[in-house]
N, C-alpha and C positions, 0 to 999 in steps of 0.2 A: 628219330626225334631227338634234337639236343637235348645237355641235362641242363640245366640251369645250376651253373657254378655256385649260387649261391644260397641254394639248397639242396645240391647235391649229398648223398654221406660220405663222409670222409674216407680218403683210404687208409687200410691198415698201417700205410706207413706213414701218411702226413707228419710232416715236422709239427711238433707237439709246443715249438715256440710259436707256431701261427695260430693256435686255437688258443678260444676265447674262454675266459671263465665266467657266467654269467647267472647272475640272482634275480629271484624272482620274486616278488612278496604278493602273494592272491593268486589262486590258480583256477579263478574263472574262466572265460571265454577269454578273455584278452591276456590275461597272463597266462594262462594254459595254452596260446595260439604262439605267444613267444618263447614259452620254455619249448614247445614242439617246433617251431623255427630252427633256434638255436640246437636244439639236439640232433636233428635232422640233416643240419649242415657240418653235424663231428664236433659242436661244440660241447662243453662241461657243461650240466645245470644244473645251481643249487637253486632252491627253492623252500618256503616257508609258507603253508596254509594253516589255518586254524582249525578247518575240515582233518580230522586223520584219515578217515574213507579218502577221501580228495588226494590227501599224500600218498596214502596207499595206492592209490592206481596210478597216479603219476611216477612214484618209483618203479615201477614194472620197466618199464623204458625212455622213459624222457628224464628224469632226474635224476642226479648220482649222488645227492645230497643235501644236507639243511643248509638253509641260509640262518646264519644265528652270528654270534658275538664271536664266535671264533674261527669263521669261516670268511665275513666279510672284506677281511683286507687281501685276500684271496682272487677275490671278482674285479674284472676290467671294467663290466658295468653291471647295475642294480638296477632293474627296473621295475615298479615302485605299482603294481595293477589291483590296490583295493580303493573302498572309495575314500576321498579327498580327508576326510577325519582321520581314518588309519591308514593313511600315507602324514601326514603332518603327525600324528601319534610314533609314526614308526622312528621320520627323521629323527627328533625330538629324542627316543631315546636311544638311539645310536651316534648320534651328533660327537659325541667323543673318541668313538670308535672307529668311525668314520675320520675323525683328525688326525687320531694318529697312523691310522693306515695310510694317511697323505705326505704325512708326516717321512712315515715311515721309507716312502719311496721316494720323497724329494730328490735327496742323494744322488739316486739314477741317472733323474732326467735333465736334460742337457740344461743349458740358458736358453732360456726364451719361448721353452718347450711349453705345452700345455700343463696344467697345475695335475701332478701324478696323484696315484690312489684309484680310489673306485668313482667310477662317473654315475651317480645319481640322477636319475630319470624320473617320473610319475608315467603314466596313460590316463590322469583323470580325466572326466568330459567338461572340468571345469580348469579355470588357473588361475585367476583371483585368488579362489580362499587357500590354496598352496605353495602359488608362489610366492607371494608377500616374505611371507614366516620364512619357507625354504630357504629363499635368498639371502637371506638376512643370518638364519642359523650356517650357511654354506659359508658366508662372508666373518662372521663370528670366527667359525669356530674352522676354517681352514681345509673344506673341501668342496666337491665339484657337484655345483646340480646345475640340473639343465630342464623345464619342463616341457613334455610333449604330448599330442594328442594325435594318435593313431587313429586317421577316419577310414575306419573299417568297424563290421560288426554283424550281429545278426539277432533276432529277433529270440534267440534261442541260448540259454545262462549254462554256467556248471562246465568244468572242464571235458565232460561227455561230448561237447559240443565244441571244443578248441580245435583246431587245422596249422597244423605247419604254412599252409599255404592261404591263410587268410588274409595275410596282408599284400600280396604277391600284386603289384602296380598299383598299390591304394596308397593315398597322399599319407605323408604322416608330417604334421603342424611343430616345428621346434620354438619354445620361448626361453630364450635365453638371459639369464640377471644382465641387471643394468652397470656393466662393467664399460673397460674402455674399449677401442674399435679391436685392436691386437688380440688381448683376450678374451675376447666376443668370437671371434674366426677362431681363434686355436679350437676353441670348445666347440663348435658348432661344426668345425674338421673332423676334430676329434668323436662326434655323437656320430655323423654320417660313416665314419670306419667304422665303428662300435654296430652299427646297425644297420650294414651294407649287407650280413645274410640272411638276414630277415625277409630282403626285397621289395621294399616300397620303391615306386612308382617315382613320386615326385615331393620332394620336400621344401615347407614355407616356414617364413618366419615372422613373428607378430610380437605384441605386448599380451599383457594378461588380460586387459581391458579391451581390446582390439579380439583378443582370439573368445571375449565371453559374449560380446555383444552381438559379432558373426553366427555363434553357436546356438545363440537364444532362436535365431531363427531358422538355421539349417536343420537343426536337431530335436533342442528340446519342443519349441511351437511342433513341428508336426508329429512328435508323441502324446502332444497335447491333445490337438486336434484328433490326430487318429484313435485316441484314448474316448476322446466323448463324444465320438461319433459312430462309436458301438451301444452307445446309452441309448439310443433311439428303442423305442419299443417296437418298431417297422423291423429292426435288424433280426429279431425274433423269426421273421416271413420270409428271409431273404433266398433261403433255398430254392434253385430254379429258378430266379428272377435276377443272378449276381454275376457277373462275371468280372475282367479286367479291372475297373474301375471300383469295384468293391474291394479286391483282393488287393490294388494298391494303396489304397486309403485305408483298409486297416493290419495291412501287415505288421505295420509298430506299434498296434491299439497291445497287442500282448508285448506286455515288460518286465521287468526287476522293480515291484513297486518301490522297495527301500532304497537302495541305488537310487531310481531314478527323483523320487522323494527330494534325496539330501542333493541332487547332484539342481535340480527344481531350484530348492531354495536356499544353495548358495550362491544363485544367479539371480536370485528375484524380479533386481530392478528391470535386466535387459529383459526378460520372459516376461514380464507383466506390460511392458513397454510393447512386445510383440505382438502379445493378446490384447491389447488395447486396440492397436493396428489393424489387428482383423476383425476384431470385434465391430469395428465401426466399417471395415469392407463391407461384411455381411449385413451390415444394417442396411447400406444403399441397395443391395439389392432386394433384399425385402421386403421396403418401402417402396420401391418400382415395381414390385409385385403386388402389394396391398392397392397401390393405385393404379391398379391395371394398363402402367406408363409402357407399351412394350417397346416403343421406341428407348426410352432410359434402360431399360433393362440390354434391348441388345445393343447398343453402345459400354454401358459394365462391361457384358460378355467380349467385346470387340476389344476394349480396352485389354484383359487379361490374357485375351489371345496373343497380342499383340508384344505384349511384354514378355509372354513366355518364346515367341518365336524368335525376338531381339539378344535373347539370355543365351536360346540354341544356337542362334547365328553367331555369337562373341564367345561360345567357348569351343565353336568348329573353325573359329579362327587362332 
């Protein structure tokens, strides 16, 4: 069986100019899935949880270090996995340490080259309330962000539960500040090397506003949905009566309530925009049920088949 180059371990004698030095800030699922990526593939990884248990088992074999003030000008890239508050907390107070490590490597890089230093990332599930400020402290104060959202996950928290190979052909979303075309591509070159052994599939790119209004739908609406459709007092009875269709409707009813909380409502408008949407779905059929319309009702039904067979056929093209 091939190995996959870019999670293979390195060997003991790799040239030690080609490995990556990479930080990690939250060592949940998602940043626990990329410090195990990058370790897995021979790379460095510092790292910084607020958990010490969490550090503590993470040092065992996937981290070789803190991520702090004096290790950050160190790292190729920072990738940034708490939620959206302490990731803008974090930049915020590294924003000068971060300058001057940029600072610091100018000198190096060629003309023309991408802006040197550490390349600053997020995974939040949101980019509104990050990138705004991000962008803005990047452009300040003279260093490199980039934000992204890695669509991969599982219904299951805590770095007990991170995989090297989690993201292995799962899309990962780049948004990039609103610079000019040149440095737009340097940086968006520059994230794709930076995150080539990690192993994502397929990479897009969006606005903040564009990647929140997609997600209100993809994401948070069906944690919504799957969330309060375990509230049924029926679901009580469900044993022996459930199979497929149970198990897929509420695999994401179990969440991060906090997480998903702040991640909720610094989306608000497009999520409440989403559930409006459905809300008024489920009313027509209702109503076609109340007035025992069964002709309206299997027309809805048809309607929705219909839609989801058009969705299957346009992404098997």
């Amino acid at each position: 069986m091939p190995i996959d180059q870019n999670t293979a371990p390195a060997d003991e004698h790799q040239d030690r100019s080609s490995r990556l030095t990479v930080g990690v800030l939250g060592l949940g699922l998602i940043g626990g899935s990329f410090a195990k990526a990058y370790a897995a593939a021979g790379h460095r990884v510092l790292a910084f949880d607020t958990d010490a248990e969490t550090m503590a088992a993470a040092s065992v074999e996937t981290v070789s270090g803190v991520l702090d003030d004096s290790t950050l000008a160190s790292c190729d890239l920072i990738i940034l996995a708490a939620y959206p508050g302490a990731c803008l907390a974090w930049i915020e107070a590294h924003a000068e340490r971060l300058a001057e490590a940029s600072a610091a490597a100018a000198g190096n890089r060629a003309k023309d080259a991408a802006p040197a230093g550490p390349l600053v990332i997020d995974a939040a599930g949101v980019k509104r309330a990050i990138c705004a400020r991000a962008f803005d402290l990047a452009a300040a104060f003279g260093f490199s962000f980039v934000g992204a959202h890695p669509m991969a996950g599982s219904e299951h928290a805590g770095f007990a539960h991170a995989r090297a190979d989690l993201f292995h052909g799962a899309p990962m979303v780049l948004v990039p500040p609103p610079v000019d075309d040149i440095e737009r591509l340097l940086l968006l070159d520059r994230a794709h090397r930076l995150l080539a052994p990690v192993g994502f599939g397929t990479y897009s790119v969006t606005t903040p506003e564009a990647h929140d209004r997609v997600i209100a739908f993809t994401s948070q609406l069906a944690h919504v949905v799957s969330n309060a459709y375990v509230k049924s007092p029926t679901a009580q009875e469900h044993h022996g009566f459930s199979a497929g269709s149970y198990r897929d409707l509420t695999r994401v009813a179990h969440l991060h309530p906090a997480m998903w909380a702040e991640l909720m409502s610094d989306n608000a408008t497009f999520l409440i925009s989403e559930l409006d949407q459905i809300i008024g779905a489920l009313g027509q059929y209702r109503d076609a049920l109340a007035a025992a319309d069964t002709e309206r009702l299997r027309a809805l039904l048809a309607e929705g088949d219909r839609i989801k067979r058009a969705l299957d056929d346009s992404k098997e093209d």
